[in-house]
N, C-alpha and C positions, 0 to 999 in steps of 0.2 A: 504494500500500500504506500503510495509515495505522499509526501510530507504535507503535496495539497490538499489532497483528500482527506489524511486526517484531521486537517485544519479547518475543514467543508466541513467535515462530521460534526467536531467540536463545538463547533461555531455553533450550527442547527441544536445542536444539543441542550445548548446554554439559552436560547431564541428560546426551547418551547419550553422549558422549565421556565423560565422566565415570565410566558405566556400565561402558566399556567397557576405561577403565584399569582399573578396580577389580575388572573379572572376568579380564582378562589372568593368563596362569600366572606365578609365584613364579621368578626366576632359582634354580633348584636350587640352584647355589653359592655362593650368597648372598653375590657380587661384584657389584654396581654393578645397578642396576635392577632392576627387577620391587616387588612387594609386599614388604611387613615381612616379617621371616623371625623368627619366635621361637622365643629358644634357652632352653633351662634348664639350669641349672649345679645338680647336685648337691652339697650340703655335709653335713651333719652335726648333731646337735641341740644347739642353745644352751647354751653351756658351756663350748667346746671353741672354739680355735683353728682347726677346719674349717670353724663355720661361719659366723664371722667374715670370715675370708678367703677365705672362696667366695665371699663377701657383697661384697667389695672386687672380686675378681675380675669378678664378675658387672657391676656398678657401671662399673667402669675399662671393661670392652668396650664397655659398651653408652654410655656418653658416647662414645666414639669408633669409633661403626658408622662413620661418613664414609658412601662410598657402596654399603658392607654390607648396609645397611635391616636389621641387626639390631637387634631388642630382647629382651635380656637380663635374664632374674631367677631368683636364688637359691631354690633349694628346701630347706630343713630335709628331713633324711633323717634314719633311722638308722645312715647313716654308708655305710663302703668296701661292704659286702657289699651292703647295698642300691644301693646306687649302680652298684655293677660287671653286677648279674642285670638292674636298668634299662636302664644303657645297649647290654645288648646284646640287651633286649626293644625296645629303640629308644623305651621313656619319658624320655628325657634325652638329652642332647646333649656335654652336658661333665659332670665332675664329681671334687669330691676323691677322696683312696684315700690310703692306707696303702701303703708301698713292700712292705711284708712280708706282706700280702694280696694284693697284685697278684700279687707273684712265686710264690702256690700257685694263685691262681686262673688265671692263663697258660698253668701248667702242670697246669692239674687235679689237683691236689696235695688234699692232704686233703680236707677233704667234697665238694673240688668237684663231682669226678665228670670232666667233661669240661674239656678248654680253654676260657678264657670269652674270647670275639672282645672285647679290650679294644686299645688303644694308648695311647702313655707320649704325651703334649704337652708337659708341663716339669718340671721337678724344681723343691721347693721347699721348704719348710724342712726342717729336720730334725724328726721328731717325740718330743723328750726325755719321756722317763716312767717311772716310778718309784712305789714305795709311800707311802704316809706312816699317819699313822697319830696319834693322840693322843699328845704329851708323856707323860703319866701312864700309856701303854696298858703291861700287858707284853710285848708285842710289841718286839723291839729287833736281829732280823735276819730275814731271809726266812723260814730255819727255824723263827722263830718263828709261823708262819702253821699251822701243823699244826693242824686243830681249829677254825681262827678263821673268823669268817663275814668274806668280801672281794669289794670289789667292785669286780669286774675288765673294768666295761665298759658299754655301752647292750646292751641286747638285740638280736642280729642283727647286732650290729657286726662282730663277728670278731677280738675282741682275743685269743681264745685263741691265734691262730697268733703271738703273740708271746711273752704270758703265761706259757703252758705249757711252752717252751723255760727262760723263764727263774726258771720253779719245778724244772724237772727238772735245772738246772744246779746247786740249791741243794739238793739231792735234797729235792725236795718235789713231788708227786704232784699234779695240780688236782683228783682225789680226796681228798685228803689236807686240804682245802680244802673250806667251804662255800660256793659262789660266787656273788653276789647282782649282778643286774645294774641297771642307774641309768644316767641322765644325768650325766655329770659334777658338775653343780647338785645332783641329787639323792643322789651318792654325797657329797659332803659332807656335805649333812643328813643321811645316815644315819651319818657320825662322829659329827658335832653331840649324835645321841641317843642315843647306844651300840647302835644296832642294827647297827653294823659296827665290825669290829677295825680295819681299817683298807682303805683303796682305791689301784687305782692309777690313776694319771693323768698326761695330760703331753698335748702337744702344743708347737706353737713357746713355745718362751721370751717373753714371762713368760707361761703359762696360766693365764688368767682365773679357772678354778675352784684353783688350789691359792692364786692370790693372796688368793682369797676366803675359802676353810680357813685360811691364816696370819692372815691380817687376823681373823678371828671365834674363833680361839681358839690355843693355843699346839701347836706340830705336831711330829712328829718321822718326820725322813725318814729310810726305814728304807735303810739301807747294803746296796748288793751286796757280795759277795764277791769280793775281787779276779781269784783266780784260777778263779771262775767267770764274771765278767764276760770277761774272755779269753778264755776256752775257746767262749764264744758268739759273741765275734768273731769267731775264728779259724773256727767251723762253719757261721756264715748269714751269706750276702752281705748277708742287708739288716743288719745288727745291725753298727752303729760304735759309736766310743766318742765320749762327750758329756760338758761338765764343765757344770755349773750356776754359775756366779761367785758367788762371796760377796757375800750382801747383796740376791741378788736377790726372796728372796722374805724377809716379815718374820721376822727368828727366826731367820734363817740366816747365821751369822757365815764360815761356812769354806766353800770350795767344795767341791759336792759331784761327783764320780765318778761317773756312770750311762752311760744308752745311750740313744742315739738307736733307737729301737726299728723303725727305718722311716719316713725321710721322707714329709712327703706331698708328693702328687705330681700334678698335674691330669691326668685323661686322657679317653680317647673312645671312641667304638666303633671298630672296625676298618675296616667299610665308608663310614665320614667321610667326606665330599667333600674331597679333597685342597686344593683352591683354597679352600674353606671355613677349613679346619684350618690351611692357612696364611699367610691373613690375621687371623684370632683367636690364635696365636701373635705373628706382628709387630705388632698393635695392644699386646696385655701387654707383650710385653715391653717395646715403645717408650714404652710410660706407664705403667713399672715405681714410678717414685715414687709416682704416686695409690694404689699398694697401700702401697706404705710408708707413708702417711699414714695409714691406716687400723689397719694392725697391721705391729709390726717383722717378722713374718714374708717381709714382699714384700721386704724385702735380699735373700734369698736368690734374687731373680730378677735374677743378674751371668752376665758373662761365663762365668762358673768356676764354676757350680753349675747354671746352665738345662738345659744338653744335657746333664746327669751321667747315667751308667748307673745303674740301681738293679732292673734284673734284671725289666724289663719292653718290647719293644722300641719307637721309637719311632716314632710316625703320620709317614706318609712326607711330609705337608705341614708338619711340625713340621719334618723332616729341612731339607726345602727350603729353611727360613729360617734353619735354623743355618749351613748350608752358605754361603747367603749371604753372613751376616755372618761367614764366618769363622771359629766357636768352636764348629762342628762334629769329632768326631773318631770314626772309625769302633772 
């Protein structure tokens, strides 16, 4: 057999093994062998702490598929609502949410209509938000929003199931209210030009877009009412109380007093592959730093806040690996 032929042979040899890895089926659980498994993490549009931190989250698994054969990338969404009808259309795999979205969308609570097949994966920051509003505006408490045009969100986001608790605690109607919706980025600039009284906004400490409003011009954050900030404790599980530290944002001498309006929170469809869901939990969590390197939000992946309830229940391979380590509690 002369040398080309063996070379012919070899060659074809290496071609259909080769063929034949590469048409072999996907380990469904996307534990240890088979093909790539590509995942997408829903976040939120540019502006906002969701989608920064989806961005780390996404980032942090997919450095550390091991032998997962994930790869992992972030999608800009319009946020929890989009996010939550995806993933239980099965376009997404993981994604942010809103604690105080999830807990009506679970429950087919206001427009849902039905239950939406979701699960809780982790808890994670809190999501502090609040109005502001121009220094100069006359705007100077909630009630002072009657009339004003506000911009209380991205389109499709679903900030009303926060919002409107906390206009009606102020006896203020979101009728009562012109309400203009934007990108975080974008409800800035519509302070910037007087086409808005004022917005709310928030997300983990510090939020990118209200750093950007204090830095670009002088702000003023409009105060809740004490004993309507309580009275919204005390009625929605997702609604705690949040202080902002003095200093954090430019302009801000004293701390201020709001709400965590609804951590966000990572989660999944319901029908998740359990082995999938809880190796993409033990990967985060165990390279919780590389998110805090990214944005302070990833602190909030400890002992003492991962497994937290926040009124959505959790994906049973999330469970597995709390239980594991211990800092599970039913």
């Amino acid at each position: 057999m002369t040398s080309l032929l063996r070379l012919s042979i070899t060659a074809g040899l290496t071609l259909t093994m080769g063929l034949l890895v590469s048409c072999s089926p996907p380990d469904e659980s996307g534990a240890g062998g088979g093909e790539n498994r590509f995942l997408s993490v829903g976040t939120a549009p540019p502006g906002g702490a969701f989608f920064v931190v989806g961005g780390a989250i996404a980032e942090t698994l997919g450095a550390h598929a091991g032998e997962n054969n994930w790869v992992v990338t972030a999608e800009a969404t319009m946020g929890t609502q989009e996010n939550i009808r995806r993933l239980a259309d099965g376009e997404l795999d993981l994604a942010m949410a809103n604690a105080a979205i999830s807990y009506f969308a679970v429950r087919g609570g206001r427009d849902w209509g039905t239950p939406q097949p979701i699960r809780s994966v982790m808890t994670l920051a809190p999501n502090v938000a609040f109005f502001i509003t121009p220094s100069n505006s006359e705007v100077k408490t909630i009630a002072d929003l009657k009339g004003k045009r506000v911009v209380i969100g991205p389109p499709g986001a679903g900030f009303e199931h926060f919002v409107e608790p906390i206009l009606e605690a102020h006896e203020v109607k979101l009728t009562d209210i012109t309400p203009l919706y934007g990108t975080q980025p974008a409800a800035v600039d519509m302070l910037s030009d007087g086409s808005a009284a004022a917005a709310f906004l928030g997300g983990a400490i510090p939020t990118a877009s209200i750093t950007q409003a204090a830095a670009s011009g002088d702000i003023f954050f409009v105060p809740f009412e004490e004993t309507a900030r309580q009275k919204l404790i005390e009625e929605y599980a997702f609604f705690h109380p949040a202080l902002v530290g003095a200093g954090t944002y430019r302009g801000q001498d004293e701390d201020y007093p709001c709400l965590n309006v609804g951590s966000m929170h990572l989660i999944t469809g319901t029908e998740q592959d359990e082995e999938m869901v809880y190796q993409l939990t033990k990967a985060l969590y165990e390279n919780r730093e590389e998110v805090v390197a990214k944005h302070p939000a990833g602190k909030a992946i400890n002992p003492k806040n991962a497994a937290r309830s926040v009124g959505t229940d959790f994906h049973p391979g999330a469970i597995r690996f709390y239980k594991e380590i211990g800092i599970w509690t039913e």
